[in-house]
C-alpha positions as a Python dict, from the first residue, in 0.01 Angstrom:
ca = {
    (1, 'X'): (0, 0, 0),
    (2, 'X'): (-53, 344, 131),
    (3, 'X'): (-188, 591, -134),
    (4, 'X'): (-20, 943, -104),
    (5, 'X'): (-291, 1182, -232),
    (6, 'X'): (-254, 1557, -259),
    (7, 'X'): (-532, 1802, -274),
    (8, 'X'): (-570, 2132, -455),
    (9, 'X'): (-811, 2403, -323),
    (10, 'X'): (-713, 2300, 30),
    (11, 'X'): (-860, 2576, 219),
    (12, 'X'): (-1229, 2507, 5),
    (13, 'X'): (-1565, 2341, 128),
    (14, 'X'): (-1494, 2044, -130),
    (15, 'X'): (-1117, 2046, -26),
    (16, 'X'): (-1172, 2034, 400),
    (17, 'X'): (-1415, 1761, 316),
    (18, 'X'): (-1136, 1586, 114),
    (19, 'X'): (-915, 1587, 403),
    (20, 'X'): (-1177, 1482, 630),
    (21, 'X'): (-1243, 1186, 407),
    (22, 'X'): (-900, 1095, 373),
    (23, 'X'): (-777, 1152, 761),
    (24, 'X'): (-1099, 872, 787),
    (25, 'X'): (-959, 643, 532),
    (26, 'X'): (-568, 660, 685),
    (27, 'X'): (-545, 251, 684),
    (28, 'X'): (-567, 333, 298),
    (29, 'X'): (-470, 628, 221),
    (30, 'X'): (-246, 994, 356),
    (31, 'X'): (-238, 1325, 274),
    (32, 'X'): (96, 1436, 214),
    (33, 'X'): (12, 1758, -1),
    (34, 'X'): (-246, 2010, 65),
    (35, 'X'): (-236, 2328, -221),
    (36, 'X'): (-401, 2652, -173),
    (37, 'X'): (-394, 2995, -363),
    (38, 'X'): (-89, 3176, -305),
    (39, 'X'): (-147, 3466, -95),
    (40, 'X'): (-399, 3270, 128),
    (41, 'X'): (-404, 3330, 516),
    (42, 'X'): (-369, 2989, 573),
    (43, 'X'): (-66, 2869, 396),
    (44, 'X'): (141, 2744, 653),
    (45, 'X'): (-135, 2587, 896),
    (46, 'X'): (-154, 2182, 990),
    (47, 'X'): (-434, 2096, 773),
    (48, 'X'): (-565, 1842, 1100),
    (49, 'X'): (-575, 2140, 1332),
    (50, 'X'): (-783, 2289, 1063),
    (51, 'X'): (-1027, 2049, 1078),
    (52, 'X'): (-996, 2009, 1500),
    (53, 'X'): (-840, 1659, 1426),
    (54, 'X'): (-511, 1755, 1586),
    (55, 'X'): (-195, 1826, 1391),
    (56, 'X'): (-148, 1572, 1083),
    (57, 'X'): (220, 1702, 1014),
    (58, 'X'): (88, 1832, 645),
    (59, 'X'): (80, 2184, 632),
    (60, 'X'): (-75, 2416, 313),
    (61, 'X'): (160, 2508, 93),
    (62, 'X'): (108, 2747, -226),
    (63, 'X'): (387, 2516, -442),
    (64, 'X'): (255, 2209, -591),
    (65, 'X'): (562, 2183, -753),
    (66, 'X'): (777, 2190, -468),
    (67, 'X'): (565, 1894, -337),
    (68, 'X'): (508, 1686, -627),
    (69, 'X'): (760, 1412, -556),
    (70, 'X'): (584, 1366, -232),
    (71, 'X'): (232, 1236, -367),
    (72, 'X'): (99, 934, -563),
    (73, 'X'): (-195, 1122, -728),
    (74, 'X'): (-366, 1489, -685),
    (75, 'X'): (-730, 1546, -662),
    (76, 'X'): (-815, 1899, -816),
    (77, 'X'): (-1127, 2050, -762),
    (78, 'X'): (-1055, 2458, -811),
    (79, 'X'): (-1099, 2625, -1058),
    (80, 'X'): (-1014, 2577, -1493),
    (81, 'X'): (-701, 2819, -1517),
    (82, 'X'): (-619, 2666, -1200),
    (83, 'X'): (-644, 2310, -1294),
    (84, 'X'): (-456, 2362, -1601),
    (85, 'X'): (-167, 2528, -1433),
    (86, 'X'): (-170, 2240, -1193),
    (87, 'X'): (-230, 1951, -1455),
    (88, 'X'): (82, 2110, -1645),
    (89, 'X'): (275, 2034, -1337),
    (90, 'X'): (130, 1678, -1273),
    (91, 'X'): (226, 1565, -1621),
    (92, 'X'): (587, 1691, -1644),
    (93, 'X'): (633, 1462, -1355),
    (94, 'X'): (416, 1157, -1437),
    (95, 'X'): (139, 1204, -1125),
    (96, 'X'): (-200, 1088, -1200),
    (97, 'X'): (-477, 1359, -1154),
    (98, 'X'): (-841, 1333, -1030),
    (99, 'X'): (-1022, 1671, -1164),
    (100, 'X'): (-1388, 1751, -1078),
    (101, 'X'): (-1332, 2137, -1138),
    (102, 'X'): (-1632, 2233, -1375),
    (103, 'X'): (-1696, 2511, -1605),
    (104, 'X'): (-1435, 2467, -1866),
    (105, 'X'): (-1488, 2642, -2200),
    (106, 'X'): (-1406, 2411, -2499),
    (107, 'X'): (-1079, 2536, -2505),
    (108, 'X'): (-988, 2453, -2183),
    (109, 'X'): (-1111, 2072, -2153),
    (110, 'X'): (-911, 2017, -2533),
    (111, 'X'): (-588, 2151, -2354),
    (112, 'X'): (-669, 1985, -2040),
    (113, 'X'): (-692, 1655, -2205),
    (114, 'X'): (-394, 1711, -2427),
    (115, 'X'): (-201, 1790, -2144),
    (116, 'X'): (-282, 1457, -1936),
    (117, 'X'): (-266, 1254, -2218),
    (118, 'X'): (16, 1051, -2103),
    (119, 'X'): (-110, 981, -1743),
    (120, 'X'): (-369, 835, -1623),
    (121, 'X'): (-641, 1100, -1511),
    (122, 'X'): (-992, 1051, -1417),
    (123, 'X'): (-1259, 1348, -1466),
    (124, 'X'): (-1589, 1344, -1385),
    (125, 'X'): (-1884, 1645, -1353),
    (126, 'X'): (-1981, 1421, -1027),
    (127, 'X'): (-1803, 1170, -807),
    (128, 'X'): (-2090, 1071, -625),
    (129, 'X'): (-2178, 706, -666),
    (130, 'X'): (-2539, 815, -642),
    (131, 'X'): (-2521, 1051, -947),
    (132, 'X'): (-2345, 795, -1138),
    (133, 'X'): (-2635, 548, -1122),
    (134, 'X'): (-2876, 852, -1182),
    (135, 'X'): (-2651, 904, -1555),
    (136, 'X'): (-2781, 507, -1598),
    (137, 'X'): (-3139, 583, -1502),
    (138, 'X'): (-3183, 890, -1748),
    (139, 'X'): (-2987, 724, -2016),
    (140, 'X'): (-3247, 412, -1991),
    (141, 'X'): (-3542, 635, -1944),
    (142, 'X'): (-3414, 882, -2261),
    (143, 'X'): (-3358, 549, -2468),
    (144, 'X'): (-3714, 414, -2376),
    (145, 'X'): (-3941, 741, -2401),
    (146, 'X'): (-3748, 863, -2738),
    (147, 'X'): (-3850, 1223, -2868),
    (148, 'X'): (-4232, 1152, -2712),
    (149, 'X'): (-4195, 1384, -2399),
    (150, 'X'): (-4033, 1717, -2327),
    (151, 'X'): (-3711, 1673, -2085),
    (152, 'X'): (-3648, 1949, -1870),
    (153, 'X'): (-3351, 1980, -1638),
    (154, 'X'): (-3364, 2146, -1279),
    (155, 'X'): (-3037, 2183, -1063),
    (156, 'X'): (-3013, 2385, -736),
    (157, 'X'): (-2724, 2507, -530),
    (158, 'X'): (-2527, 2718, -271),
    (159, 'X'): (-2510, 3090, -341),
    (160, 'X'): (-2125, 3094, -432),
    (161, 'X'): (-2139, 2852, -687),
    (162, 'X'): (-1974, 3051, -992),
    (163, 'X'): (-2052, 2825, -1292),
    (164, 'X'): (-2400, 2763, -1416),
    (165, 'X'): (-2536, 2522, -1512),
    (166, 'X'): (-2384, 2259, -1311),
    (167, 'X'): (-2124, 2013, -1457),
    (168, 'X'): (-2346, 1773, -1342),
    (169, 'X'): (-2633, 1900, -1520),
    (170, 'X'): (-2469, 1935, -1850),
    (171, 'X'): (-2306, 1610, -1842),
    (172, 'X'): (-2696, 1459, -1773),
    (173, 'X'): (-2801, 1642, -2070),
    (174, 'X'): (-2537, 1556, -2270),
    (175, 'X'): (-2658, 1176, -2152),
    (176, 'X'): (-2999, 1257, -2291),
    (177, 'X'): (-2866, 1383, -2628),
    (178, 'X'): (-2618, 1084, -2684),
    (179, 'X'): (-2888, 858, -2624),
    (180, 'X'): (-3091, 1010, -2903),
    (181, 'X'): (-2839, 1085, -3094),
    (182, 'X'): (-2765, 1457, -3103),
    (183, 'X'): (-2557, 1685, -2977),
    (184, 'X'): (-2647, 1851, -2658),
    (185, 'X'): (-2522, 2216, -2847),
    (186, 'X'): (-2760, 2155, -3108),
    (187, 'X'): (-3082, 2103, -2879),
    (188, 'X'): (-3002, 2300, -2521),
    (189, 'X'): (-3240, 2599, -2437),
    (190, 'X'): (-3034, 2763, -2115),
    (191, 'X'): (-3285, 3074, -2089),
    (192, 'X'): (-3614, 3188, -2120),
    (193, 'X'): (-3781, 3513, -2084),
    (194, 'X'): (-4047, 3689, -2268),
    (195, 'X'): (-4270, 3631, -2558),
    (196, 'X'): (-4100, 3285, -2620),
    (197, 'X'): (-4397, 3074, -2811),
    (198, 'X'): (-4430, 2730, -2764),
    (199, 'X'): (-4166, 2499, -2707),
    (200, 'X'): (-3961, 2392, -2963),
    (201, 'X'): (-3988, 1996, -3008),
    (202, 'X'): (-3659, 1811, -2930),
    (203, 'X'): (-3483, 2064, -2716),
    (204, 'X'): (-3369, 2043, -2402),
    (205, 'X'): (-3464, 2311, -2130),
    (206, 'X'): (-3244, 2389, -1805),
    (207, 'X'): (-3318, 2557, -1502),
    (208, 'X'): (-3084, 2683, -1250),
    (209, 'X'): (-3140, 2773, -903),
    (210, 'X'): (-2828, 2944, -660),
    (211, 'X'): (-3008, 2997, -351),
    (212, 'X'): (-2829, 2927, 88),
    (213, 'X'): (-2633, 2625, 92),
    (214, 'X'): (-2825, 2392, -126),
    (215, 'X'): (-2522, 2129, -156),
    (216, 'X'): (-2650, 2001, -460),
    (217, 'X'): (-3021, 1881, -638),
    (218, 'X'): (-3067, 1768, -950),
    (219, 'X'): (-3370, 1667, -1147),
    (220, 'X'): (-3442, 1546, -1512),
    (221, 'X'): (-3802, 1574, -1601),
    (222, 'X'): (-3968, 1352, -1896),
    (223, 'X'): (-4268, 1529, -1930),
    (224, 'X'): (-4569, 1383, -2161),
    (225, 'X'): (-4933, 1343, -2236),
    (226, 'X'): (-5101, 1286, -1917),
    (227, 'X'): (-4777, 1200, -1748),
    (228, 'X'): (-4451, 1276, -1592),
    (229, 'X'): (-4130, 1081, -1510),
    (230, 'X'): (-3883, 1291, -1289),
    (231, 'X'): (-3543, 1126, -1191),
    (232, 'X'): (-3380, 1315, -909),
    (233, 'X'): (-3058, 1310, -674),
    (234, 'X'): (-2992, 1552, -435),
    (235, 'X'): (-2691, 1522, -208),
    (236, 'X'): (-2711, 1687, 170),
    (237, 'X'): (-2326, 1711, 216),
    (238, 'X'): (-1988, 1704, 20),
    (239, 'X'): (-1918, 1413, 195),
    (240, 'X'): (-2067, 1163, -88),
    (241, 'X'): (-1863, 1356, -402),
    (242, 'X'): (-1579, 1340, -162),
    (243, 'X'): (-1591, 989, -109),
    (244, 'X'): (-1598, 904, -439),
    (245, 'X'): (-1293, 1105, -536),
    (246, 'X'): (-1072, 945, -280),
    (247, 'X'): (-1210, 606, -429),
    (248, 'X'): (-1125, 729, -782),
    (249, 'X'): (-786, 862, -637),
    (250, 'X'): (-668, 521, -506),
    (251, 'X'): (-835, 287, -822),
    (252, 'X'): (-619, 551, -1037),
    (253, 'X'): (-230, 493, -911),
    (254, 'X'): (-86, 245, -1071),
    (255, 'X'): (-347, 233, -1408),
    (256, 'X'): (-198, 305, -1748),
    (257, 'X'): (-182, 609, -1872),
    (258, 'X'): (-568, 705, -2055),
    (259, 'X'): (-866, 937, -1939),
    (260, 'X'): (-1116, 813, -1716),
    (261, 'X'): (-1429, 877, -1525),
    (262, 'X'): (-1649, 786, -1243),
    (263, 'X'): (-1811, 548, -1410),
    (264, 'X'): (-1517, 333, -1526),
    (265, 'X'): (-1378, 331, -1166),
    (266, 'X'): (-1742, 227, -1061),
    (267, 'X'): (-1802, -66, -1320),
    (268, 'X'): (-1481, -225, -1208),
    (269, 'X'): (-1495, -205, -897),
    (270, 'X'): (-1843, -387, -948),
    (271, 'X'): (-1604, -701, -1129),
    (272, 'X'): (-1377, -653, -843),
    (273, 'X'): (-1085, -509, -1075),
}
């Protein structure tokens, strides 16, 4: 079976590097859809020439409705009003939804997940398989050093990155606080400046760096007496958190309708599901 995918944010970094992964993967997979703002210069262009492939027949559009009956499942990564407006459309008609788009207030991700609650739709802060296993390595490493050390958080990346911090970041965090049972609300410190006095036992400290085209680095530090544990990932292209999404995109047609993430398309893939 051929997977029909559509992508959102066509024009993007993330969304060329979609296409490119899924013009590799054509045995698999096609894309039949590719969505960009209205208004853009480049609705209208063959999303291969775009890339220098050569033309692919699938042009960019500004109508995801209008193109909806053409694709088995939509990969989002945009922006929150964005993804809502396009998750609105994906659930009137029953398509499943990958969504990495990060920076949703609390509103936004309760009416997100009300709104695909009768499809199947798989978010995730991070597709990348590598990030995935780091969430297992700072979950073990939060579990086995308790409250003893001070856990900072570092993530870096490209200038135009508009949310801070990360998704990815704030999803390791809230991995930290889980594991010792808090809520990452209760114990995140997001800025420092000044006369601060000494650090406040329990909390978690982030740093954030928007600097070039850093793709995408991030480290969780487990700082004690006398020694240090750091756990970091950093990713030198899209191409990994692309990969993944595609993956997730394919694993997702045909599931039941429920909310899922990278690491449920990971585990069963591992028992061959």
């Amino acid at each position: 079976m051929t997977v029909r995918i559509g992508i959102t944010g066509a024009a993007g970094r993330m969304g060329r590097t979609l296409a490119e992964t899924i013009f590799r993967r054509e045995a698999h997979c096609q894309l039949t859809a590719a969505i960009e703002r209205p208004g853009s210069s480049l609705i209208g262009a063959d999303v291969g020439e775009l890339l220098g492939v050569g033309a692919s027949g699938t042009k960019v559009g500004a109508d995801l409705a209008a193109v909806i009956d053409g694709i088995d499942v939509l990969i989002d990564f945009t922006v929150p009003e964005a993804t809502l407006t396009h998750a609105e459309i994906c659930a009137t008609h029953g398509v499943p939804m990958v969504v990495g788009t990060t920076g949703f207030t609390d509103a936004q991700a309760a009416q997100l997940a009300a709104m695909t609650r009768e499809i199947p739709m798989c978010q995730s802060a991070n597709f990348s398989p590598g990030v995935n296993l780091t969430f297992r390595l700072v979950e073990a490493a939060a579990r086995a050093l308790g409250e003893t050390v001070d856990i900072e958080i570092v993530e870096a990346h490209h200038r135009h990155k508009i949310d801070a911090p990360s998704g990815t970041a704030l999803a390791l965090g809230d991995t930290v606080a889980a594991t010792q049972g808090k809520r990452l609300s209760e114990v995140a410190v997001y800025s420092r400046e000044g006369r601060t006095g000494a650090r406040e036992p329990g909390t978690i400290g982030f740093s954030v760096i928007r600097a070039g085209d850093i793709v995408g680095d991030h480290t969780v530090i487990f700082a004690g007496d006398g020694e240090r544990l750091e756990i970091t990932h950093k990713a030198s292209s899209r191409s990994a958190f692309a990969s993944g999404a595609v993956t997730a995109a394919c694993w997702l047609v045909g599931r039941s309708a429920g909310q899922f993430s990278m690491q449920d398309v990971l585990a069963s893939e591992e028992r061959g599901a």
